[in-house]
KOLDO-587292 format. One record per atom (N, C-alpha, C): x, y, z; residue in three letters. Coordinates in steps of 0.05 Angstrom, whole numbers, plus 5000, padded with zeros to 4 digits. Layout:
<atoms>
XYZALA...
</atoms>
This chain:
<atoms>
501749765000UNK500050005000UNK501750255000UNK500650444993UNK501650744998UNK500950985007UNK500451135005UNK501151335024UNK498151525036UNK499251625045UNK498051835049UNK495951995065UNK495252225069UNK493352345084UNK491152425065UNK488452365061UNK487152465044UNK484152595074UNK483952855065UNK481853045080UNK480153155069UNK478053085056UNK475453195041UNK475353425057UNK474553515075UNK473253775085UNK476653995104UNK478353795104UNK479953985120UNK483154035098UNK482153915083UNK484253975052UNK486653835067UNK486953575079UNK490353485080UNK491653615091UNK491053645122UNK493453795132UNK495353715139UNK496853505121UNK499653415121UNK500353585107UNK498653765085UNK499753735057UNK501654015061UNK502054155078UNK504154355082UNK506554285083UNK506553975089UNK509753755092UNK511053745062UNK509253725042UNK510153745024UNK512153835010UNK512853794995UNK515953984980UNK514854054941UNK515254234943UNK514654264907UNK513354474892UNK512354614869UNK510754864882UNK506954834876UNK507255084875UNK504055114890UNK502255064860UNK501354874858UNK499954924828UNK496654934830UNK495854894848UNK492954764852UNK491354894870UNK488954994865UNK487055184881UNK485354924893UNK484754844914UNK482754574925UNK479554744944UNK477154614931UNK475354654950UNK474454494970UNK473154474996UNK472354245006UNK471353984999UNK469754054980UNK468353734957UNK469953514941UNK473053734937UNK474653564926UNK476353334940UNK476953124944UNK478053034960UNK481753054957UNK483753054973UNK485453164961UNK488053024979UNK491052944965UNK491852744977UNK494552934967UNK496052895007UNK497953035001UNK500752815022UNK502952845012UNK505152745023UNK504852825060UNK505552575072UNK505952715095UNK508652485109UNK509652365097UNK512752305097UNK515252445113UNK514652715106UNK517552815116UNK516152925146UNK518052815167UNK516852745196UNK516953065198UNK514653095211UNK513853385226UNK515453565245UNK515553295271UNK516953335289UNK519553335292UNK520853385303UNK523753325311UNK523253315347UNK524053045346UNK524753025385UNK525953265392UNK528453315376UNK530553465391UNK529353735388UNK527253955378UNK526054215383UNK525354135408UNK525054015433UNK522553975443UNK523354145463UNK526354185466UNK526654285484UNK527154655471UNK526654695446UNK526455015443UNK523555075444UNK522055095472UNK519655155485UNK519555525475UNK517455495479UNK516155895487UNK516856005507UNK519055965524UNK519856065545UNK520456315547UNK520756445529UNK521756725521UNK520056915538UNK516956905521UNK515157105526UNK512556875523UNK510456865538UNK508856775531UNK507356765511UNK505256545500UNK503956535481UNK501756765485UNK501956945460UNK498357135458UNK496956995446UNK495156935463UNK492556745443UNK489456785460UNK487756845443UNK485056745463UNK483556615444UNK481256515461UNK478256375440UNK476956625442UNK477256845458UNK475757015456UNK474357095426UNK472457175431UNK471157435399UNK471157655400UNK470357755436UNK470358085441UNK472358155441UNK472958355429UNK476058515429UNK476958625453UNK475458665468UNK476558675491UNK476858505511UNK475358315520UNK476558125529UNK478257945514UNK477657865488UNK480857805477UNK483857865475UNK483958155477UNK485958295488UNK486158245515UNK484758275533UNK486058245561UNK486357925568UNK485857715555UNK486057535560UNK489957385540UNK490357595514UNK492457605511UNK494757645527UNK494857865545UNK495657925562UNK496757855594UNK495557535586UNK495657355609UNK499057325605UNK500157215630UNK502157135638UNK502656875629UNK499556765635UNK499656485628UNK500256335602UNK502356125601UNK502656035562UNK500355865555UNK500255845530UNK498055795521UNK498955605492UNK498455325491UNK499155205476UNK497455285439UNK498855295422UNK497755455399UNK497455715394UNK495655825382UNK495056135381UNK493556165346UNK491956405354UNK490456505332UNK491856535310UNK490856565288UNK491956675262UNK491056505236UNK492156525214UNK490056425192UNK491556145197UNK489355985189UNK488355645192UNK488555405217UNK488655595246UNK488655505271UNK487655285272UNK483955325259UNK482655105262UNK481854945230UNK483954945219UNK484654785189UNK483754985170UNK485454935147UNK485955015124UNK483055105116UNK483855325099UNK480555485085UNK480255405060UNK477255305051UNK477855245021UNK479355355001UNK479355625005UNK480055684986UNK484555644982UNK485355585020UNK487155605012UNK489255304988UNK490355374979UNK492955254958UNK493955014975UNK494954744964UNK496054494966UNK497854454949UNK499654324957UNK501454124940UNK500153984921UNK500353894898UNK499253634880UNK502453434887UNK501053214886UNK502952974891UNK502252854867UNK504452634856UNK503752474838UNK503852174856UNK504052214881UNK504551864897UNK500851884906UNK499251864895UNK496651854898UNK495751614899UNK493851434918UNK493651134918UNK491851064895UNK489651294897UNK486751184879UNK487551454854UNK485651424843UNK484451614825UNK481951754831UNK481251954821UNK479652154830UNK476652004824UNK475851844806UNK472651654814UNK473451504835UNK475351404849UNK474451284882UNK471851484894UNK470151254899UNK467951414918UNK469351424948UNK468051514964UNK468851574986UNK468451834990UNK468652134981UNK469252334988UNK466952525022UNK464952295020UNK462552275035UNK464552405065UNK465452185069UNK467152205100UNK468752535107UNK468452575128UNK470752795137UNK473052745141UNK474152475131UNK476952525137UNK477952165125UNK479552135105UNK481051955089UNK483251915096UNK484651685129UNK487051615135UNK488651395105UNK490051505096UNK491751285089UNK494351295089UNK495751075092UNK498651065096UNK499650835089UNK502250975079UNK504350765076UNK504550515084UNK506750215070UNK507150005083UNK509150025099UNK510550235101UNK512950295128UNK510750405145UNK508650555151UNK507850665167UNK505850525175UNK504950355160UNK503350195179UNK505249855196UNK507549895188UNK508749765199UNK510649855229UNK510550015231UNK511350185250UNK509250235275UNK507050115277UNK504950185292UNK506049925316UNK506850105344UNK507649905372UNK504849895386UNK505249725405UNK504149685434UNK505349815457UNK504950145453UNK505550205472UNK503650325492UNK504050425519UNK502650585529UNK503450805554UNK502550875564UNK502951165584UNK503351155609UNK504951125632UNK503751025651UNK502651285669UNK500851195683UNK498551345702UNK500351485718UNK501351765724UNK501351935741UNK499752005766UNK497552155753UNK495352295778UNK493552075783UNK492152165806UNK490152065812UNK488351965792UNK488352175776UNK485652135755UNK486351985731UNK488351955727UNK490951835707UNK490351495714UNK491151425750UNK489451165749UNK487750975752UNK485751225767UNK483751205757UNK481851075732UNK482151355708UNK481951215688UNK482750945671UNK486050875690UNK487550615667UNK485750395681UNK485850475707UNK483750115731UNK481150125715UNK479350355707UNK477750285694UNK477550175671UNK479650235649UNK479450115620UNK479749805624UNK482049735644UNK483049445661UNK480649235663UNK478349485677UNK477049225681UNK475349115664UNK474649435649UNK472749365623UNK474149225611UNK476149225605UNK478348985589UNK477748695593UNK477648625622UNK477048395635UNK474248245628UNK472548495630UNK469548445627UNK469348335599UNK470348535580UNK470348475551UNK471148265536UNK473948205556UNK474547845545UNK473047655554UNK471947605576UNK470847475587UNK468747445569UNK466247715558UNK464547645543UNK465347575516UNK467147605510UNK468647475481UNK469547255481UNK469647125500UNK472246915503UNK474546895502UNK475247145499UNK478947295489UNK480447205510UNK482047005501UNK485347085517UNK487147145499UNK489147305512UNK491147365492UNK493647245506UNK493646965491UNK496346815498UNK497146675473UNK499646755470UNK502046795450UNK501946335440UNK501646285413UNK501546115413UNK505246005410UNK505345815418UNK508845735416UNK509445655399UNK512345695387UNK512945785365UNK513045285354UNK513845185378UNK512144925370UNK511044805354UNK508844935364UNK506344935349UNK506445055329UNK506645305320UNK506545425291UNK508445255274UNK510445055291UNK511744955259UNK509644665252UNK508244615269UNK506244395265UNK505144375235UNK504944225219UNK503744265185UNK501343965188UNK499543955188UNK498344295201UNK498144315223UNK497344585230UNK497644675256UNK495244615266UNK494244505291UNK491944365302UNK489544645309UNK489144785292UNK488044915293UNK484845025312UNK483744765313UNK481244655321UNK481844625352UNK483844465348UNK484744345374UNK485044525393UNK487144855382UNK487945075399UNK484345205405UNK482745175387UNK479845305391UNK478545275414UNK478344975409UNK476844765427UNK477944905459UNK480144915459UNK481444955495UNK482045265498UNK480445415474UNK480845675485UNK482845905476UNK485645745465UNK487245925462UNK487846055433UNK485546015419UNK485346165393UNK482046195385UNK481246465378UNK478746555372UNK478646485335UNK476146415330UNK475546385306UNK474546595298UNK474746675268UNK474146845256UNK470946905261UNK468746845266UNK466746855284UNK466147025305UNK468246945321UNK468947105352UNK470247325343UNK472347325334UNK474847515323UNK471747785315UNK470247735291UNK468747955283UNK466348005311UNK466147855329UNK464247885348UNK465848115359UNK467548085367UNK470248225382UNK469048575382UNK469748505352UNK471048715335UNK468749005341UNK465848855318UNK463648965321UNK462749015355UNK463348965377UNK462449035398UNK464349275409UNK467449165400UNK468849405407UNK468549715392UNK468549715359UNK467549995351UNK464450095355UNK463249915366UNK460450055365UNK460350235390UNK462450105419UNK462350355431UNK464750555430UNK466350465417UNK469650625409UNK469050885391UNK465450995382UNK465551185364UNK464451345377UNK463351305409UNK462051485433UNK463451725440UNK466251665449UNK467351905460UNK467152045446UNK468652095415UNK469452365400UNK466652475397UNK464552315396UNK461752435393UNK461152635423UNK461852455446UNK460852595467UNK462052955471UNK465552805463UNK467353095467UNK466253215449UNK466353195425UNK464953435405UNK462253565408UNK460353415424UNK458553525426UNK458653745449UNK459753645471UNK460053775499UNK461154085493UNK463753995473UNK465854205466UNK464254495447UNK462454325436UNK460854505407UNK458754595432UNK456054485442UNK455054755465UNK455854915482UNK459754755486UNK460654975502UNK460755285490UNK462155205466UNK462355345452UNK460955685448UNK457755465436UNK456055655434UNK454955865463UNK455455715483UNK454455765509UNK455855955519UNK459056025511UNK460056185524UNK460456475511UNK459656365484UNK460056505457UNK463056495451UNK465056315450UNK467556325455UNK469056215430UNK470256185415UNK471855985397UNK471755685410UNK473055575392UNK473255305398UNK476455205406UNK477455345383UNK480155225385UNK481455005367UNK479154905355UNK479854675337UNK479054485353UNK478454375364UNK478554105386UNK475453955373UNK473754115360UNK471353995356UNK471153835332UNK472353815314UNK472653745292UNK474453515293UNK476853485304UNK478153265303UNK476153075321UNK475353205338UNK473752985360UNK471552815345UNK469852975329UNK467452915310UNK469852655281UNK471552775278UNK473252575256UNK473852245270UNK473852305298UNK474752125304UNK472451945309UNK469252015320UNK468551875324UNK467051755301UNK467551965277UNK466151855243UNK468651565242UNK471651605236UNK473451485235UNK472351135255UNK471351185281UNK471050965292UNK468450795275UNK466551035272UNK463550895254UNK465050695234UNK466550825218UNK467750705189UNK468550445198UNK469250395222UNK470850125230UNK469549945233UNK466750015245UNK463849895250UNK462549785222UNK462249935201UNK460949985185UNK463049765175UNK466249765164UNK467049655145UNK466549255166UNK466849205186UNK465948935198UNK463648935191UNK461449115185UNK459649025191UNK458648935159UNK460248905139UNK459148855105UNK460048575111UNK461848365141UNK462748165141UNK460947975159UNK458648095166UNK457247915180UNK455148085199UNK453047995196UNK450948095206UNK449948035238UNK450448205253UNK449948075282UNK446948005290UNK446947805316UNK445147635316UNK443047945338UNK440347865346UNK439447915359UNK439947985395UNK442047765398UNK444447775420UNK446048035420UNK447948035396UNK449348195396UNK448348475386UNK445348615382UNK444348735380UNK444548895409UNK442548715420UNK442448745441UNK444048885466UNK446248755462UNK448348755475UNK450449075468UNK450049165445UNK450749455430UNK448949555440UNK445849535443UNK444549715447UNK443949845487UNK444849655499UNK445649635527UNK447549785532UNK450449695522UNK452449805532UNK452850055514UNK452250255493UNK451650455490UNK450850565510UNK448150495517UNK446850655531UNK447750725559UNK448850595572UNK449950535598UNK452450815580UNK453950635574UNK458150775567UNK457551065559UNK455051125537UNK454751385522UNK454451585561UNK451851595571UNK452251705590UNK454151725615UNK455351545616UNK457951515643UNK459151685627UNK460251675601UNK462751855595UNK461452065589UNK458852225579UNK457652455587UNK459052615614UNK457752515632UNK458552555658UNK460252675659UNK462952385658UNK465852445656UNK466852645652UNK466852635619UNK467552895611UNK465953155617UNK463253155631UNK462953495626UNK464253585659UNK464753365666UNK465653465691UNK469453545703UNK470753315675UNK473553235677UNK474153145648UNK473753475634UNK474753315597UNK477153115602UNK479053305621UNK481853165622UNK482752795627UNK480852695647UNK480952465658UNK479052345633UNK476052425615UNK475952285601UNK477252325570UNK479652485565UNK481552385545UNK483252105555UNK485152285571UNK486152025588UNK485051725584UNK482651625596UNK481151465593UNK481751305558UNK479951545546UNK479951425517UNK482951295512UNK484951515515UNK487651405502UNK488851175513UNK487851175538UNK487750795554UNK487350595533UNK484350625541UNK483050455508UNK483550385493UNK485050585479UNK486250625443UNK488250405453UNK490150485476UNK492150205482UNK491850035468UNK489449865495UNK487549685488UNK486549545459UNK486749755447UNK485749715426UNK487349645401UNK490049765406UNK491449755387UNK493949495388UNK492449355425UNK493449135432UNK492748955412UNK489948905415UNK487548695404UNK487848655378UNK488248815361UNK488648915331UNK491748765327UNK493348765338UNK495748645342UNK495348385339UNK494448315359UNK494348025368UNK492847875337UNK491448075328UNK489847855309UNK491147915280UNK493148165279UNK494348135255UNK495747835261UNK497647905288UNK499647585290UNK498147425278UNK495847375291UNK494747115282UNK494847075255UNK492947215239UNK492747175212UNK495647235199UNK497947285201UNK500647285188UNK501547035198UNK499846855228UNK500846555229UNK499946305215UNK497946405198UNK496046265183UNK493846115207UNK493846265230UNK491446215249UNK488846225262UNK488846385234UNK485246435227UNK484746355196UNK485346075181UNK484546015153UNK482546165143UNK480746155154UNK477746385140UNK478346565126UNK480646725137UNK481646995124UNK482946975105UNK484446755098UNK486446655088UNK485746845057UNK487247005045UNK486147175018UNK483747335008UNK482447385042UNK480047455039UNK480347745020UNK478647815000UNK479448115003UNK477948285015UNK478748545001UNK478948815030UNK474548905024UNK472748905029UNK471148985034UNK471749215012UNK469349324999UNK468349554977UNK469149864995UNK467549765017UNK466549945033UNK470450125048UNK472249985052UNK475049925059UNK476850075046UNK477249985017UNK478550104992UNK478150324986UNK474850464990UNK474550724989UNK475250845013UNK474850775032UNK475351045055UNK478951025064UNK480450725066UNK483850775061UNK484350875034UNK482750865011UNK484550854985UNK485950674984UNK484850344992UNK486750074988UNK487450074961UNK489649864953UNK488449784925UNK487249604926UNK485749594900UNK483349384886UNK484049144893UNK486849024900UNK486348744898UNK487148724933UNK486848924947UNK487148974978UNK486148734991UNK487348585014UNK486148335025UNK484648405052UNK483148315068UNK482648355095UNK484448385115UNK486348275112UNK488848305128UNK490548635128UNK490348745107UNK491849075100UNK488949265117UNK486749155113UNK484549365134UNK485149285155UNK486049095169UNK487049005194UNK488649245202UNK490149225189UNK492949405196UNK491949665194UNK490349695175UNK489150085181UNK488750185202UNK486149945201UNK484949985231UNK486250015251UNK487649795257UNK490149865275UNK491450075280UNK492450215260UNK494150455248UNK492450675266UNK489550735247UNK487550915263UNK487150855290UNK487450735307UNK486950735333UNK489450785345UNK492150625334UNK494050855338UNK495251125346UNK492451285323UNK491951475321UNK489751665350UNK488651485356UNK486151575371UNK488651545402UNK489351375401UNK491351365423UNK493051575432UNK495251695404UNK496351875404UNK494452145417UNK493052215404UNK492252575407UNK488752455424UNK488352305443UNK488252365464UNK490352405490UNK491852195488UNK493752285515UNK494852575501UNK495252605491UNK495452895481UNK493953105485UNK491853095480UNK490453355490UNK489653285527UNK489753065538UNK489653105567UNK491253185577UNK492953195556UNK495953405563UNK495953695571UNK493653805553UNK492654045555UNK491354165573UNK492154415573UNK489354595588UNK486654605576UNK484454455586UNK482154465570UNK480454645566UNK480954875584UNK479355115581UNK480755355557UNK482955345555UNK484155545545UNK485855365518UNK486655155520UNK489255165495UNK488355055476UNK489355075451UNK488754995427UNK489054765417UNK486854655408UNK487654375396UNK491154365373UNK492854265383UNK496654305366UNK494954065333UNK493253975340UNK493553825312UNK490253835289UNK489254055299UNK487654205285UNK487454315257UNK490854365249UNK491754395228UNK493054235207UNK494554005228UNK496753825220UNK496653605236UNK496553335234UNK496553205241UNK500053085246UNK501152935270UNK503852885269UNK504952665263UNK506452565246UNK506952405219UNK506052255229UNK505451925216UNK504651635222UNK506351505243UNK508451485238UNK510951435247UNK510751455282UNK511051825283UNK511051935314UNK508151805321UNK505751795308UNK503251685322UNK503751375325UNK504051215317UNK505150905315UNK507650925335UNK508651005337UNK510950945359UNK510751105386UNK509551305385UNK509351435408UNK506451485423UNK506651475453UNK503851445463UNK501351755460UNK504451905463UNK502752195458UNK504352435462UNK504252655461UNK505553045465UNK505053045503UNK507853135505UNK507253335527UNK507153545519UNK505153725539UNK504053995539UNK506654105524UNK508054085535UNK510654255518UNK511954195489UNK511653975475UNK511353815452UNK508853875437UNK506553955447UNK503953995438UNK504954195426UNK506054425446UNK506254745436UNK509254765418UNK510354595422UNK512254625400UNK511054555373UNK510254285367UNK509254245342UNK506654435332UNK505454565350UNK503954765345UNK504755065329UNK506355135347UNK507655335332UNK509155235297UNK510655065302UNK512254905277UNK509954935262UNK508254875262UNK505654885224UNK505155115233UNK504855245246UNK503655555241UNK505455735228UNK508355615230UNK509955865218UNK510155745192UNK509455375186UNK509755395159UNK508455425138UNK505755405156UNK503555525135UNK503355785134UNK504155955149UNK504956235145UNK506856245118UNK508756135118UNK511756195100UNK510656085075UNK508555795066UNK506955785057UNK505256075043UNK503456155053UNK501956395053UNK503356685048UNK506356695052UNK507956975041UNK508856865018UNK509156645009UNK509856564985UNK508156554959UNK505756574971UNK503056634957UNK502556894943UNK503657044967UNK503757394956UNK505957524938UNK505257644909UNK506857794907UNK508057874924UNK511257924907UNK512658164923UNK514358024946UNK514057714964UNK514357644979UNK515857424967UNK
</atoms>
């Protein structure tokens, strides 16, 4: 597979990574696919912080309390100026020629088109964060037990089959079933479908909480509402693409329609009371999640789920990664994976944040595949570095645009 960031409504905000010149005017409707390869970050800025003078920034609108809220002492991760909260239609992109699909791929429906590389989705670890504050473990004992609960109703264990056995021809396949220590493709999609049906709650809850805040205070946003809403479209898509693989029973109806209802309001709660502890939380999860997704690539690269064996990639799959056509079930494995990766990353990240005041750092730009796949998340001070870093380049961007400049 190959590359890329494609963003129907927020124009690719990799696509400032790019190198080459400006040939192409893009509107929202178009869908639009830009390099995001050359790593964003550098570890080593992390330590050239804003220490100087603090950040001027508000969500304010009134000019006067926006100004006096500039004026704070306090730093402030991000800051105003053109495309804080993503790129404007009308602004300019890179054209790439490393494009996966062609412009009839359907798909353009979605707010947001992850695709990436076979280095970058190979790069996706098992890592995670460990709990600090109170509320830090809090949140991890809770994901723990839902963990516990969740295998239990799955039948999941996750124990490593020995390497023994995999040279077995054939491998007793049935036999490992029968006693538990391998899920069939059956269970594997039972799994799956119970895990995204509630994995698309949070970004819904935060976006919504975040969007009446919004309106309620009359205040900006910051960007934070939009990635949150991407993410929990991004989790639907995960639902949606299992779900062209098997139709759940009346049970497992059931069983979505329960624990929605229960999980949607507890994390209500949560968050309107402690956005911070329910990011935290989520990015637990994403762990979790990007554990499970693991375990079942292993499997199917051990030839331990036959079912799959060349399955290909779902209709529904190819359009929203930009697979290619002859894409197998096994490469949406790895997306998926990839994307929760993702969900992992830039929540412990923004619980990093001040939730009243700072700016969503990836509003504009997302931080390469690579840093999201290997790393658990930004400190506050990493946030505001890579924050600033796309603002000055889409600035230098934007004087390049102007005569005379």
């Amino acid at each position: 597979m190959s590359t890329l960031a494609i963003r129907s409504s927020t124009l690719a905000r990799s696509s400032l990574l790019s190198r080459g010149p400006m040939i192409s005017q893009v509107y929202h409707h178009v869908p639009i696919a830009s390099s995001s390869r050359i790593r964003p970050f550098s570890v080593s800025s992390c330590a050239r912080l804003q220490v100087d003078e603090p950040r001027k920034a508000s969500l304010a609108l009134r000019k006067d309390v926006k100004e006096r809220e500039e004026q704070s002492p306090q730093k402030i991760v991000g800051g105003t100026g053109k495309g804080v909260e993503g790129p404007h239609y009308q602004d300019q992109v890179h054209d790439t020629q490393d494009i996966l699909a062609n412009e009839s791929t359907t798909g353009a429906w979605t707010m947001m088109n992850p695709i990436y590389t076979e280095n970058e989705l190979n790069t996706v670890k098992v890592v995670g964060r460990e709990p600090v504050t109170v509320a830090d473990k809090a949140a991890h004992r809770t994901v723990k037990f839902l963990r516990r609960a969740f295998d239990f109703l799955t039948a999941y264990k996750a124990v490593p089959i020995s390497p023994e056995i995999l040279k077995q021809n054939p491998i007793p396949i049935e036999e490992l079933r029968s006693k538990g220590l391998l899920l069939s493709h059956h269970k594997w999609l039972f799994r799956f479908i119970l895990l995204e049906s509630i994995a698309g709650v949070p970004g819904m809850v935060g976006g919504t909480l975040r969007h009446l805040r919004s309106m309620r205070l009359l205040r900006r946003d910051g960007g934070w509402i939009h990635t949150l809403l991407e993410e929990a479209e991004n989790e639907r898509m995960h639902l949606l693409t299992f779900m062209t693989m098997a139709q759940p029973t009346l049970f497992t109806r059931a069983l979505v329609l329960g624990a929605q209802g229960v999980f949607y309001n507890a994390f209500f709660l949560t968050y309107l009371f402690s956005p911070k502890t329910a990011h935290r939380f989520v990015g637990a999860l994403e762990e979790e999640a990007v554990r499970t997704y693991t375990h079942c690539i292993e499997d199917m690269e051990n030839n331990l789920i036959p079912e799959w064996n060349d399955v290909p990639a779902p209709r529904i799959a190819i359009d929203y990664w930009r697979l290619p056509q002859d894409a197998k079930l096994l490469d949406v494995i790895r997306a998926v994976r990839a994307d929760e990766a993702t969900h992992r990353f830039v929540n412990h990240s923004l619980a990093n944040l001040d939730q009243q005041k700072d700016f969503n750092p990836f509003a504009l730009v997302e931080a390469d595949a690579q840093t999201r796949g290997e790393k658990w998340g930004f400190t506050r001070e990493e946030s505001a570095t890579f924050a600033r870093e796309q603002q000055e380049k889409l600035q230098d961007v934007s004087r390049k645009q102007i005569p005379g400049h």
